[in-house]
VEXLO-188004 format. One line per field, with one value per residue (C-alpha): z, y, x; residue number from 0. Coordinates in steps of 0.25 Angstrom, whole numbers, m for minus. Layout:
<atoms>
c3 [Z / ...] $
c2 [Y / ...] $
c1 [X / ...] $
num [NUM / ...] $
</atoms>
This chain:
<atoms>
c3 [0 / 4 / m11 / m16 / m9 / m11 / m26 / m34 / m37 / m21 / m13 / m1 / 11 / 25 / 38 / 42 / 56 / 67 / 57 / 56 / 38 / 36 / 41 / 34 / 23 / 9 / 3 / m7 / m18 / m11 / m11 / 2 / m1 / 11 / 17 / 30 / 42 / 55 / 65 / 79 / 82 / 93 / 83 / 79 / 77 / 66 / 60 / 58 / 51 / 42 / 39 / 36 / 25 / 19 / 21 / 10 / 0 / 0 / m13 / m15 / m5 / 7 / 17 / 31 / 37 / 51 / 61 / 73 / 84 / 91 / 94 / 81 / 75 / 81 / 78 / 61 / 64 / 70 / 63 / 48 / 54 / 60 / 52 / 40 / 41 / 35 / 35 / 48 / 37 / 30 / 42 / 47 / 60 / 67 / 78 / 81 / 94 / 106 / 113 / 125 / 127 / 129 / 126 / 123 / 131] $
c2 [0 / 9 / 7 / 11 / 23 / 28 / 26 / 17 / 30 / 31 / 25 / 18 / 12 / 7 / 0 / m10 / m15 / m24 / m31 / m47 / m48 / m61 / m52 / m42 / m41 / m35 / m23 / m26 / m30 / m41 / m32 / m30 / m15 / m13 / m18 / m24 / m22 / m32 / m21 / m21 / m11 / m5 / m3 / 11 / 11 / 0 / 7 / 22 / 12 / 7 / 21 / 27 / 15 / 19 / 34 / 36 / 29 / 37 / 46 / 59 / 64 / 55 / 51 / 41 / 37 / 29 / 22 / 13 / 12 / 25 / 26 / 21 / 32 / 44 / 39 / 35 / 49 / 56 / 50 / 53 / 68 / 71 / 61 / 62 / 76 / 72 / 81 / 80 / 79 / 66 / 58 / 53 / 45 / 36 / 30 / 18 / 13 / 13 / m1 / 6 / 14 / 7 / 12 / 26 / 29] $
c1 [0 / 13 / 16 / 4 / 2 / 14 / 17 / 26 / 36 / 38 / 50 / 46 / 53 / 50 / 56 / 45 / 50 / 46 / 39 / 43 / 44 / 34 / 24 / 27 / 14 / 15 / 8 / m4 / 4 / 10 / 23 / 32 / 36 / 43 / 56 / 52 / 63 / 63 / 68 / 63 / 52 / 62 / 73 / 74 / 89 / 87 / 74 / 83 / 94 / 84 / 80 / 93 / 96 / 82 / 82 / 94 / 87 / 72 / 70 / 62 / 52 / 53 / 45 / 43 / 31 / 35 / 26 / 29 / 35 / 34 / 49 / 55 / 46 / 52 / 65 / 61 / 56 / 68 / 79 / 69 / 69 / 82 / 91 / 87 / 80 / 66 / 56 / 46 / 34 / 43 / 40 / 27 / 28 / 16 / 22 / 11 / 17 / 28 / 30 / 35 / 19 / 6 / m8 / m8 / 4] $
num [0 / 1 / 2 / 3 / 4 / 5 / 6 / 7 / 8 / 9 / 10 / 11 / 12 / 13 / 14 / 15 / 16 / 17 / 18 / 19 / 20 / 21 / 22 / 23 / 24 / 25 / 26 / 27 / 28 / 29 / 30 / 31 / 32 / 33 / 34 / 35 / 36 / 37 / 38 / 39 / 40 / 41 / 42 / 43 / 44 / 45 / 46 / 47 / 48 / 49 / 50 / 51 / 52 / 53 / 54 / 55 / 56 / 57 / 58 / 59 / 60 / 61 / 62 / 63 / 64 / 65 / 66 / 67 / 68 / 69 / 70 / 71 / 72 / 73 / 74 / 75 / 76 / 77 / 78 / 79 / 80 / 81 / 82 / 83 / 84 / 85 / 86 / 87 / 88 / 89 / 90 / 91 / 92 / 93 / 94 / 95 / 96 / 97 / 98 / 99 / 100 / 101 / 102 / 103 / 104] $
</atoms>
């Protein structure tokens, strides 16, 4: 669906992580379009070093879309703003949960 909603002509990549690879399903068209990465959900060292192999290789008007863990989003998000000096409005973050918080904490 990614695919078809952002065009053919438009480069994607993503970090996919905590997630075991035989369940990981494929998109509509029975393609896997993304590159799955078995990283702990704790690990935002290892996450930051997948995004600086990627990073380099984006074209043309970038953008990132993270969500997650609510501490590897601030630090996707911190290391995309100060690091690499993106734009605030590049980055769009939706931190769904902290394992160390319970309820609405």
């Amino acid at each position: 669906m990614i695919n078809r909603a952002v065009g053919a002509d438009k480069q994607v990549a993503s970090i996919l992580y905590n997630i075991p690879k035989n369940e990981f399903f494929p998109d509509i068209d029975g393609n896997y379009p993304f590159e799955v990465q078995e990283l702990l959900q704790k690990s935002s060292e290892e996450i930051i070093a997948k995004i600086k192999e990627i990073a380099p290789t984006l074209k043309g008007h970038q953008m990132v879309y993270i969500a997650g863990d609510s501490r590897v989003c601030i630090a996707a998000h911190s290391f995309f703003k100060n690091e690499l000096g993106w734009n605030p409005k590049q980055i769009k973050t939706k931190p769904f949960w902290n394992p160390d918080k319970k309820g609405l904490e």
